[in-house]
N, C-alpha and C positions, 0 to 999 in steps of 0.2 A: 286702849284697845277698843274701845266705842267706835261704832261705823256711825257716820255722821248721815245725814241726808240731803245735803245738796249735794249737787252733781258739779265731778269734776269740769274743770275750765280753763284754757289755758294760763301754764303761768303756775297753777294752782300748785298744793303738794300732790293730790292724789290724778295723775293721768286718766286710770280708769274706772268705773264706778256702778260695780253693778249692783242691781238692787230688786231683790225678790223675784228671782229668775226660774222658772219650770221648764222645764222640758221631759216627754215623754215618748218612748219608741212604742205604739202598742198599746198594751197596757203594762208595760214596764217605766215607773217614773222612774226616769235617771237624776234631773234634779228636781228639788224640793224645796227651792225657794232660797238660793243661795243670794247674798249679801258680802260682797269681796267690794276691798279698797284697794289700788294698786300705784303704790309710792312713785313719783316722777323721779327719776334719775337714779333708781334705787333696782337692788336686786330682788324682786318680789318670788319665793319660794312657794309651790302648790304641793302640799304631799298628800296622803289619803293609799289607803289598800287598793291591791285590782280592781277593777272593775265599779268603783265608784264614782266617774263622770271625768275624772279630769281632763281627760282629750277631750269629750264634749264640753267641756267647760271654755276651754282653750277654742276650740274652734269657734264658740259664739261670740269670741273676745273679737275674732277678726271678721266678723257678719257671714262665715261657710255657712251658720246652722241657724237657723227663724226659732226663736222658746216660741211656747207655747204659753206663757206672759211674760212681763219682767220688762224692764230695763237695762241696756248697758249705754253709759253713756262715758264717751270718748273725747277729751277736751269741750265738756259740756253739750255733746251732740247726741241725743239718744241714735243709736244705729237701726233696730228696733223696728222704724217702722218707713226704716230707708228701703227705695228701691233698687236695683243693680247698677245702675248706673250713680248713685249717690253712694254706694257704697263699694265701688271697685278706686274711687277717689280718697276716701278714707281708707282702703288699704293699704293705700301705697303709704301710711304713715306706720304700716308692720312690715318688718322681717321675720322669715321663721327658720329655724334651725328642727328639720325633722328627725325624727328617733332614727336611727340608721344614716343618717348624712339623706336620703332619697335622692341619692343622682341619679343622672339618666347614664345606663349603660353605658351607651352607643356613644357618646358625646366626650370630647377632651374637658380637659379639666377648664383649659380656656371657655370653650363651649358651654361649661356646664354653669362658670359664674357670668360670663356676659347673658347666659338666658334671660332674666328680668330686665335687662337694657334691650335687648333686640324685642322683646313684648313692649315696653311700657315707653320707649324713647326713641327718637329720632336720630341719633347719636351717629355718628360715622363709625366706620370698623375700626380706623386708628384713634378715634379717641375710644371706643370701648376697651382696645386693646389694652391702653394707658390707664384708663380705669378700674380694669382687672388687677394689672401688675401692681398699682398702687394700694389696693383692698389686700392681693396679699404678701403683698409689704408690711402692713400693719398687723399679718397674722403669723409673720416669720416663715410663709412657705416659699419656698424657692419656687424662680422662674423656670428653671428646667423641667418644671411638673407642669408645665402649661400642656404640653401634648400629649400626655399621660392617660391614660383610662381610667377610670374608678377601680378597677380591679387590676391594676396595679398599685395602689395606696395600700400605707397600712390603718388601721382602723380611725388612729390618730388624724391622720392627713386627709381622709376623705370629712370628718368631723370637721375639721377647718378649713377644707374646700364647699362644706355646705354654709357654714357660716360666712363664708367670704362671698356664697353666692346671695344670701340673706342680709347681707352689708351694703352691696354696692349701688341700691339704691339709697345710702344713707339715709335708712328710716330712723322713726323716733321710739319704738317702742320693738323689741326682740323677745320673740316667744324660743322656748325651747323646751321638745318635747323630750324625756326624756333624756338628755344630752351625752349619761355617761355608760347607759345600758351596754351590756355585751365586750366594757375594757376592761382592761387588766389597771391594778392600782396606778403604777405610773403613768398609765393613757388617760385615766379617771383625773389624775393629778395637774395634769397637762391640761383637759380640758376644763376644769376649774378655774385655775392661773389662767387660760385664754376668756373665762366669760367676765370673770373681775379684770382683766388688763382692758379688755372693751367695753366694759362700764366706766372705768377710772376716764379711758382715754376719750371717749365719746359724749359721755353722760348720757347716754342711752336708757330707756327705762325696757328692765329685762323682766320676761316673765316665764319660771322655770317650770315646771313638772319634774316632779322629782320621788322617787323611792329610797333614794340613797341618803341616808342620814348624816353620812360621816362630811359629802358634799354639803347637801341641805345647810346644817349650821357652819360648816365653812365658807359658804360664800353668800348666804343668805343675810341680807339685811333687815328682812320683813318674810316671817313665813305663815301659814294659812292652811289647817287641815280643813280637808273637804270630807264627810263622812255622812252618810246617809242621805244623800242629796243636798248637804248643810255647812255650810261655813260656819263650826262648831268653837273655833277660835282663832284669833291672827296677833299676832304680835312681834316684837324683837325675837330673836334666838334667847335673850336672857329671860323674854317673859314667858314663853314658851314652855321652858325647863323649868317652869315655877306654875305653869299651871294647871288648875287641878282636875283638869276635866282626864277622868279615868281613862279611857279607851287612847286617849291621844299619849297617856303618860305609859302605858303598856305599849303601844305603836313602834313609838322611838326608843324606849327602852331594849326591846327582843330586836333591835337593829346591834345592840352590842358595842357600838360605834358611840354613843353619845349616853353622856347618864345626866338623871335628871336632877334638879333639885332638890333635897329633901325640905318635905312640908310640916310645917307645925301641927301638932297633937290635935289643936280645933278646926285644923285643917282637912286632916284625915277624916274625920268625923262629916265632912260637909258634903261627901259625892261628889256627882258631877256635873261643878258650875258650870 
């Protein structure tokens, strides 16, 4: 669980590579100097209480937000101290899946996954169209929902009309904010089984946000509390459950969903590593 300090590179294991990150709204510091590794082809888990940065965290991964120091460096490229045009080139190697699916209204379902092809491509309408159908092919959503509204979906289907619209420039790296907020167990289930069948099938490197613990260690490969402005631990789900940093063993414990492992007597004794 050692965060190493060279920066990822392609090829490498770790895609992304942040290292001693600040940011502050005000005089509110949100982060504090975070230090995250983000596993290539892996599902990397973020959890952490309200209101302790994760979406901001998340947003400096895709260059939205300037830290106020730090590096995040992206297949060995600090982003950092890119300009907008160096860094709308390096987007295109994210997809994002935002909390609520964020479609646009007014726009069919068609409309709402060719959006980043009519921005970002030159593309004809019939091949966008084929592009579409094909993305959600691989999500199991029927073609009948191409002319559809958002607001005829049920929670389920609008979640994998935004992730289909977050696919179809087949990027390398899928953020997901939130992903299972606001479903019922089955829709939470469903959406789970959908981000591990597009990690298997893609080798995609996904990066979650997440509250839900019973999610979290079910499809997390690599997870990482953020706490205090602080990447306070990261590791497997089995190292996770084994370690002893208090606050984090309280966290996922009152989630009910997941129990920890119990620690050895010199263990208890040791606070919080």
């Amino acid at each position: 669980m050692t965060i190493q300090d060279d920066p990822a590179r392609p090829g490498d294991r770790f895609a992304i590579r942040v290292r001693d990150l600040h940011k502050s709204f005000g005089s509110h510091e949100v982060l504090r100097g975070v230090d995250l590794d983000v596993e290539r082809g892996r599902i990397n888990v973020i959890i952490g209480g309200s209101g302790q940065g994760k979406s901001v965290l998340m947003k400096h991964l895709m260059g939205l937000l300037k830290p106020d120091r730090g590096s995040i460096f992206v297949d060995g490229v600090d982003l950092v101290p890119m300009g907008d045009h160096a860094l709308n080139k390096v987007r295109r190697k994210f997809g994002m899946l935002f909390q609520y699916a964020a479609l646009f209204d007014s726009l069919t379902v068609l409309e709402n996954i060719e959006f980043p092809l009519v921005e970002h491509t030159r593309m004809k309408r019939s091949e966008r169209t084929a592009l579409v159908k094909e993305t959600m092919a691989s999500l199991d959503l029927a073609e009948l929902l191409l002319k559809k509204h958002p607001s005829e979906l049920s929670g389920g289907q609008r979640k994998r009309v935004g992730l289909a619209r977050a696919l179809v420039l087949k990027p390398a790296i899928l953020l997901y904010d939130e992903p299972t907020t606001g479903l019922d167990p089955v829709a939470t289930k469903n959406v789970d089984d959908m981000i591990q069948g597009i990690s298997q099938k893609t080798g995609v490197t996904s990066v979650v946000i997440s509250h839900d613990m019973a999610s979290t260690f079910g499809i997390g490969d690599r997870i990482s509390m953020l706490h205090e402005g602080r990447i306070v631990e990261s590791g497997t789900p089995d190292e996770i459950k084994r370690s002893r940093y208090a606050f984090l063993r309280h966290f996922v414990e009152m989630s009910g969903a997941v129990e920890m492992s119990a620690l050895l007597e010199d263990q208890r004794t040791g606070g919080e590593a």
